[in-house]
C-alpha positions in Angstrom: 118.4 100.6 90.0 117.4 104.3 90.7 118.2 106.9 87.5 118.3 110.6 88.2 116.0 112.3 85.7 115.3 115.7 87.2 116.7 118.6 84.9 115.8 121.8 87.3 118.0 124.7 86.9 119.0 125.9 90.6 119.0 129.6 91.1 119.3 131.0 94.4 118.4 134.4 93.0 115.1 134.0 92.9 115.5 134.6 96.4 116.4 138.0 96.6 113.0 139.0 95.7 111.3 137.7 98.2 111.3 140.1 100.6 109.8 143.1 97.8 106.2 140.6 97.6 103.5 142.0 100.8 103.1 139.1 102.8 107.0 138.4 103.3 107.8 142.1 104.1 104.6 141.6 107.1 106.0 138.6 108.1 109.5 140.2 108.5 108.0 143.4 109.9 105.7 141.3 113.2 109.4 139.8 113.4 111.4 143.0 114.2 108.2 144.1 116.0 107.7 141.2 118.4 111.1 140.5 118.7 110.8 136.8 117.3 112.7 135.0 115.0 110.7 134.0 112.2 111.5 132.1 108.6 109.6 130.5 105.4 110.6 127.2 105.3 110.1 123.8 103.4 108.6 123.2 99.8 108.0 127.3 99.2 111.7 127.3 99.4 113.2 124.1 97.9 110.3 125.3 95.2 111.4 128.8 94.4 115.4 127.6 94.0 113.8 124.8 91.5 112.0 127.2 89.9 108.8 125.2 90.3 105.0 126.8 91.3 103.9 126.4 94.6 100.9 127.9 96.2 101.1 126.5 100.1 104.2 128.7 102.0 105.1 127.3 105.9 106.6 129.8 108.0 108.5 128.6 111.3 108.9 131.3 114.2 110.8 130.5 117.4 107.9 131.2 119.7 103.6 131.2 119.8 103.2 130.7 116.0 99.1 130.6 116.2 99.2 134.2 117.8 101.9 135.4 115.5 99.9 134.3 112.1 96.6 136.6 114.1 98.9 139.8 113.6 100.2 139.0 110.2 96.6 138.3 108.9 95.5 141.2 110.8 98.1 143.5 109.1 97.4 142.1 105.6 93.2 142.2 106.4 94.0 138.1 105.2 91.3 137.3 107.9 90.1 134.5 108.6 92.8 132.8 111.0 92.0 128.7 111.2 93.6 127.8 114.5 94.5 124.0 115.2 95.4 124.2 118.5 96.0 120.3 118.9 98.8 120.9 115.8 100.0 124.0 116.9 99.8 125.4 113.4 97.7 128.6 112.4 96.4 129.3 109.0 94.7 131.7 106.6 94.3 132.3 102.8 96.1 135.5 101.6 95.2 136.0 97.8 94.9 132.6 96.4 98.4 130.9 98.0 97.6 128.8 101.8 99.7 130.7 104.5 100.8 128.7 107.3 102.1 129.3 110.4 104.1 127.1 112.9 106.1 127.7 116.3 109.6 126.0 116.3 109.4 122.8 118.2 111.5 119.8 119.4 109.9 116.4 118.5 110.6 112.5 120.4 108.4 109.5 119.3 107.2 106.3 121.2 107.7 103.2 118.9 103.9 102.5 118.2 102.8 106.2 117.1 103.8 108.9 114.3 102.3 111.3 117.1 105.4 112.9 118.1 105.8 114.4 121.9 106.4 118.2 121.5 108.1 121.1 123.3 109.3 124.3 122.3 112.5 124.6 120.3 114.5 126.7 117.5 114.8 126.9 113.7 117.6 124.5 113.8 115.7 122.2 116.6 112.6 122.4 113.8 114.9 121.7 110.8 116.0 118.2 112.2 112.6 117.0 112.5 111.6 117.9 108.6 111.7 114.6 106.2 114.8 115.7 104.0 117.1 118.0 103.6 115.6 119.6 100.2 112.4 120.5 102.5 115.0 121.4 105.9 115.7 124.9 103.8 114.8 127.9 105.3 114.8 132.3 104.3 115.4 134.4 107.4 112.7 137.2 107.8 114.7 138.8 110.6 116.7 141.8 111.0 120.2 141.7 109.7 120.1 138.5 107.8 116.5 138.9 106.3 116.7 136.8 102.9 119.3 134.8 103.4 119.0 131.2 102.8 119.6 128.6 106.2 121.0 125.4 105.3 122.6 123.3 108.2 122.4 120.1 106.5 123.0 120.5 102.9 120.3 121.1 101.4 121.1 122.9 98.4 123.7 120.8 97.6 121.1 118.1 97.4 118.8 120.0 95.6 121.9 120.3 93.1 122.8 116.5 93.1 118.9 115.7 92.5 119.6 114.0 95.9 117.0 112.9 98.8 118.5 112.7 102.4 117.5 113.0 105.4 118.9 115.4 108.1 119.4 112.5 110.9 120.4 109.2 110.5 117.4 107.4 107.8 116.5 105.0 110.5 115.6 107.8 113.2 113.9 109.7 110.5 111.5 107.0 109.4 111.0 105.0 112.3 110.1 108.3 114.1 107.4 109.1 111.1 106.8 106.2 108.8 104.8 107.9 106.4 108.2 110.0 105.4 109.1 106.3 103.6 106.2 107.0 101.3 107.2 110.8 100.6 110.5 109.5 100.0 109.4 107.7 96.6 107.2 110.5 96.1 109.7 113.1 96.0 112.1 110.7 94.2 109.1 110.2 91.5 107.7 113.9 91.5 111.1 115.7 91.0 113.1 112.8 89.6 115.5 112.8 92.5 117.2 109.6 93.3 116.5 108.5 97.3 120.4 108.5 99.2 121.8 104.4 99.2 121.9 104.9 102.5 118.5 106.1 103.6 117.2 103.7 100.9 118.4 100.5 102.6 116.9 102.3 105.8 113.7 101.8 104.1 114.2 98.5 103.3 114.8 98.1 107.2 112.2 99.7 108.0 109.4 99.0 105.5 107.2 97.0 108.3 107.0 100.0 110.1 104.1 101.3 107.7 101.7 99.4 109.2 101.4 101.9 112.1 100.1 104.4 109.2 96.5 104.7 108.5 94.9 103.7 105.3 94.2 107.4 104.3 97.8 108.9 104.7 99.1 106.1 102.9 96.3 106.5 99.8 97.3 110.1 100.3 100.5 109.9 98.8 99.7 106.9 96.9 98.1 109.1 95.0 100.1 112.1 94.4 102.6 109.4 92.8 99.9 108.0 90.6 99.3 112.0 89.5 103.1 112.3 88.7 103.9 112.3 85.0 105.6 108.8 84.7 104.3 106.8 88.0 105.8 103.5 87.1 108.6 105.4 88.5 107.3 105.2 92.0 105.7 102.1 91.9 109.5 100.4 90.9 110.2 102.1 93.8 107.7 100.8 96.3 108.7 97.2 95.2 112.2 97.4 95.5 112.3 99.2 98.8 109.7 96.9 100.4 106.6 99.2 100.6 104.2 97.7 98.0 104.0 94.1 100.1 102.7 95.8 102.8 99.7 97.9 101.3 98.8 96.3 97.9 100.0 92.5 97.8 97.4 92.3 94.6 99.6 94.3 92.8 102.5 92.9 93.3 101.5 89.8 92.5 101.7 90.6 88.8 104.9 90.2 88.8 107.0 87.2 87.2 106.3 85.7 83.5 106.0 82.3 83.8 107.2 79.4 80.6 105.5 75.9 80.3 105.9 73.6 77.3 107.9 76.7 75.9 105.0 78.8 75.8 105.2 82.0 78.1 103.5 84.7 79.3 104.4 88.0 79.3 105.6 89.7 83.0 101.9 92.0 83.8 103.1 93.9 86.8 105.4 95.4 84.2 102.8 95.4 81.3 100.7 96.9 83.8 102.7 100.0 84.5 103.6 100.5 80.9 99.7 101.4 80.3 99.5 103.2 83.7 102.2 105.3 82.3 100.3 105.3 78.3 97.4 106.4 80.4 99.5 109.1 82.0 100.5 110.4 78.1 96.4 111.2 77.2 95.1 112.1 80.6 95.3 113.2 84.3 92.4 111.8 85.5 93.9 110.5 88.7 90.9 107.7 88.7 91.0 106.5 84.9 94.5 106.2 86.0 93.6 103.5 88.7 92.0 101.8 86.4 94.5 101.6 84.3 96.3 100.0 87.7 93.6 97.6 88.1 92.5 96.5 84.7 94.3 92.9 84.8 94.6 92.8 88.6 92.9 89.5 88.4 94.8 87.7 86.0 97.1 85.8 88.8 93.8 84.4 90.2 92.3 83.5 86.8 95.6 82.4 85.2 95.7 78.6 83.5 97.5 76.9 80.8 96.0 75.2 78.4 98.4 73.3 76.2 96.4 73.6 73.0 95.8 77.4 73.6 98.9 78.2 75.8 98.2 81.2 79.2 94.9 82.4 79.5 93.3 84.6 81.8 89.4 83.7 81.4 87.0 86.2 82.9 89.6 88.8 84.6 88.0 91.6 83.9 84.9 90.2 85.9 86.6 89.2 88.6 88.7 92.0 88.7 85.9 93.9 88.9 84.9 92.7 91.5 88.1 92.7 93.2 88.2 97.0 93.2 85.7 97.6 96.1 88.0 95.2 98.2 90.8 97.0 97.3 89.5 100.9 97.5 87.8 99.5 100.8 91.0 98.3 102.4 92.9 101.1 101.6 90.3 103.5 102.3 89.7 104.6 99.0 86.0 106.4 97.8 83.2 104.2 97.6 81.3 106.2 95.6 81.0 106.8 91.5 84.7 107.1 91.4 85.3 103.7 92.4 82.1 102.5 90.4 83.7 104.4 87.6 87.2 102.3 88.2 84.4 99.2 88.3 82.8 99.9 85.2 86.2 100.7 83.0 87.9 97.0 84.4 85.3 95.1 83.5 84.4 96.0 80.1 88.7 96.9 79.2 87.9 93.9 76.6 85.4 95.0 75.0 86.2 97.5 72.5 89.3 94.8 72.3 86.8 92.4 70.6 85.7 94.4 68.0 89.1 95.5 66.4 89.5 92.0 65.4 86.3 91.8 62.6 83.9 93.8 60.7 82.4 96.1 62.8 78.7 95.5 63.3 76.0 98.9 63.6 74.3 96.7 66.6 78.0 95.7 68.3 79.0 99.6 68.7 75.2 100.5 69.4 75.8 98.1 72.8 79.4 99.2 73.4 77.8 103.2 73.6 74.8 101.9 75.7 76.5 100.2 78.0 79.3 102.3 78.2 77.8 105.6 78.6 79.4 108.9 79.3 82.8 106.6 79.7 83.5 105.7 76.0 86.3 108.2 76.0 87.8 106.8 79.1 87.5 103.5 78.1 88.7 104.1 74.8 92.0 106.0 76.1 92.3 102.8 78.2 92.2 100.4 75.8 94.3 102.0 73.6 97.0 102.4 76.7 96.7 98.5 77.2 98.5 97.9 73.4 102.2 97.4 74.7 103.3 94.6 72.3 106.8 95.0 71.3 105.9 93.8 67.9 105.8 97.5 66.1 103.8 96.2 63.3 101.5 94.4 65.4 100.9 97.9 66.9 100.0 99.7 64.4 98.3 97.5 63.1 95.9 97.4 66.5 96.4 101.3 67.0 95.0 101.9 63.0 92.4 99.3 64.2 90.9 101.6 67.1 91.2 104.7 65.0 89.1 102.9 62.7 86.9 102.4 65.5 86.5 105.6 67.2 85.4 107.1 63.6 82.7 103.9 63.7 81.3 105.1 67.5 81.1 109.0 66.6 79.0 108.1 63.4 76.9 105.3 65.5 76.4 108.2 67.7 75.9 110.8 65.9 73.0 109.0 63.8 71.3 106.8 66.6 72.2 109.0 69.7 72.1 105.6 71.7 74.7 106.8 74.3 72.9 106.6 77.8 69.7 106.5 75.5 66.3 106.1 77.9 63.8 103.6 75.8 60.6 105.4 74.2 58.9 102.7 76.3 58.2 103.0 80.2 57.4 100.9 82.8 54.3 103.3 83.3 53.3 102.7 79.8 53.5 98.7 80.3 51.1 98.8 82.9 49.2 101.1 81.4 48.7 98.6 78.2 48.2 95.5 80.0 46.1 97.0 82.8 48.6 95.2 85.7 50.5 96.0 88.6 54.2 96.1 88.9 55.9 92.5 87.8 58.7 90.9 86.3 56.2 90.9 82.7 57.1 94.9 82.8 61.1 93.9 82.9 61.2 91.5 80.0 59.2 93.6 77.8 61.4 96.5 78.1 64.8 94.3 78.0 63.0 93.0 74.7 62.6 96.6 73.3 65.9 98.1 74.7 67.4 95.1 72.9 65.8 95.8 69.3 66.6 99.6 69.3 70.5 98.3 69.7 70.8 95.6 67.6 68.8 97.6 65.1 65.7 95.6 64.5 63.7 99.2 65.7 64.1 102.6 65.2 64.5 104.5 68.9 61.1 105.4 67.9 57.6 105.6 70.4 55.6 104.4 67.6 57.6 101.3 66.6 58.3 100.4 70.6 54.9 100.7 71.1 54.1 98.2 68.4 56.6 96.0 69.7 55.3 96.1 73.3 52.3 94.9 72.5 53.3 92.4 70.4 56.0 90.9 72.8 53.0 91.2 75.5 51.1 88.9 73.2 53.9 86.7 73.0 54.1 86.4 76.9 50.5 85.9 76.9 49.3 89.1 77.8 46.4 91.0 75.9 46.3 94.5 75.6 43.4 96.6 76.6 41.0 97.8 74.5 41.9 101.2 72.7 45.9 100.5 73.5 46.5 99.6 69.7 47.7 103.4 69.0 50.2 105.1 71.6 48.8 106.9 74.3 50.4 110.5 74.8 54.0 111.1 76.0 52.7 113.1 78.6 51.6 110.3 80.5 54.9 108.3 80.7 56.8 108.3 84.1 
């Protein structure tokens, strides 16, 4: 069931003052001068009546729009013009707001393409093509009716209902342009809008037409709902109105709380957005964010019951782990340290889980910095998103728990400095030792010193990992050479 949230104030006065800032009065001015019709339209205007910053303004004329943003830039020295001549668009930077410029144009579309067949048309012609109605709004620049507001299909009044229609029929709309399914729930999420019945069920009709939309467009505006202040919103959305199937089956998967032997399991597609939208509370990091999306992704696949320990998900954080590359491939997400960041926060999510339950061990929150690195804070903000229990006490009883714990890692931290810590020991200095080449010896002796500088047994000390080395080389059955008893300078480690 959709709820309309949105609490803007309308106030269509903010236009009168439009025409008194420098680039509308050029824009105006090239009008009268060139004789062409010209208008700001779109999310500058629904913006400015909502009262809400924006920093991109369109502008539609009724002829060459490329040539006609070269004589505004020229008159406001905004030069550089970027021309797209295969989009018809012209644009330039004036100050720090994106200026873009567009002729008026008449659009028809073949069933298998959003790549619509164009041909010259007017403001009203360019209107009907625009998603909704909210972004069909337009302020005349022209000569006798310069600032006044152009609304053929309502828009304003939608903008007042907290309403998202479309100016044609839904099913034109979005079988001409798929993609404008996905703004849809956008909008409705960003401005708390509620999307028209009827162009919802249109959605519904037309969900399988996504599939003609690539990859990126559609992680495009995935993400701009993940970035919205209370996502869940948009991801009810994408369920209800068919979208989420076609995209990300994983996550809808979560869905549904199963009972056997009267033990349940609580519904984690819902569990899921609740700490996507706890997450949302502490941070906008738009990819500590996915991982809060992706964190029990796995536990359909690793789900069991056990009738002496009831549900369990064994080992989904691995495999959900390994799960995010397949996802950020397929929908043509980065590959890079943003997805291993993702990586790294699903598969240790448990972690700092485990040690709110006992005594807190020196060694066990040495590890948890170590292996954690520079995205303790992250993971922390994570796991303390992923307490949703409904049992108050049991809540803050787990919430005083992690405080207790974030106090234990800054003092860990602050007196062993183990956090992405490099052992005193090198591979260089093995070698050096032992007189050998590279080989797996090298490995073990440094897993065997990194291991005693964490679980305490050594001080992150040279002298005292020396010692060790040697002594774990003896072990192995390695001799030292002669005269490697005492460290050898720092100088000479790699």
């Amino acid at each position: 069931m959709q709820q309309r949230t949105h609490s803007f104030t309308l106030d269509t006065s903010r236009l009168d003052g439009v025409l008194d800032q420098p680039l509308f009065r050029a824009v105006a001015w090239e009008a009268k001068a060139q004789g062409v019709p010209a208008f700001a339209i779109g999310g500058y205007v629904r913006d400015l009546i909502l009262g809400r910053p924006c920093k991109d303004i369109d502008f539609v004329v009724e002829g060459d729009g490329m040539a006609f943003a070269q004589t505004v830039a020229k008159r406001l020295k905004a030069e550089p013009v970027h021309v797209f001549k295969n989009f018809g668009t012209a644009m330039f930077m004036f100050g720090d707001v994106q200026v873009e410029f567009v002729g008026a144009r008449k659009e028809s579309y073949t069933r298998d393409s959003r790549k619509p067949e164009v041909e010259p048309g007017t403001i009203k012609d360019d209107q009907e093509r625009r998603d909704f109605t909210i972004n069909a709004l337009a302020i005349s620049l022209n000569e006798g009716s310069a600032g006044a507001l152009v609304d053929p299909f309502g828009g304003l009044l939608d903008l007042d209902r907290g309403i998202l229609r479309t100016p044609l029929g839904p099913d034109i709309t979005y079988s001409d342009d798929p993609l404008r399914m996905m703004r849809a729930v956008r909008f409705a999420t960003q401005l708390g809008f509620i999307i028209d019945p009827p162009s919802f069920e249109a959605i519904k009709r037309n969900a399988e037409r996504l599939n003609i939309i690539s990859a990126e467009r559609i992680h495009t505006e995935l993400n701009k709902i993940i970035l919205t202040k209370k996502p869940s919103v948009g991801f009810i959305l994408l369920r209800d109105c068919g979208l989420l199937e076609r995209f990300f089956p994983e996550f809808l998967e979560l869905q549904g709380a199963e009972e056997k032997d009267g033990i349940g399991h609580k519904d984690n597609f819902y569990h899921t957005l609740q700490v996507l939208d706890n997450v949302c509370a502490k941070s906008d990091d738009l990819w500590l964010r996915w991982a809060a999306i992706l964190h029990d992704i796995a536990k359909p696949k690793t789900k069991r019951f056990d009738p002496a320990h009831g549900w369990t998900f064994h080992g989904h954080e691995d495999k959900g782990a390994r799960m995010v590359p397949q996802i950020f491939r397929r929908l043509k997400l980065p590959l890079d340290e943003q997805m291993r960041f993702v990586q790294d926060l699903v598969a240790m999510h448990l972690r700092p889980i485990s040690l709110t339950k006992e005594e807190v061990t020196d060694s066990a929150v040495r590890r948890l910095l170590f292996d954690a690195g520079n995205n303790i804070e992250a993971l922390m903000i994570l796991c303390r998103a992923d307490i949703t229990s409904k049992n108050e006490k049991k809540k803050e009883r787990y919430l005083r728990n992690y405080e207790l714990l974030i106090h234990k890692l800054a003092e860990v931290e602050q007196k062993d400095q183990v956090r992405n810590f490099q052992p005193p020991i090198t591979g260089q200095d093995v070698m050096t030792a032992f007189g050998i080449e590279p080989c797996k010896l090298i490995g073990d002796i440094k897993i065997v010193i990194k291991d005693a500088i964490l679980d305490g047994v050594i001080q992150n000390d040279r002298a005292q990992a020396w010692q060790l080395m040697l002594d774990t080389g003896r072990k192995l059955g390695k001799e030292p050479l002669a005269g490697m008893e005492a460290p050898i300078p720092a100088s000479v480690a790699e």
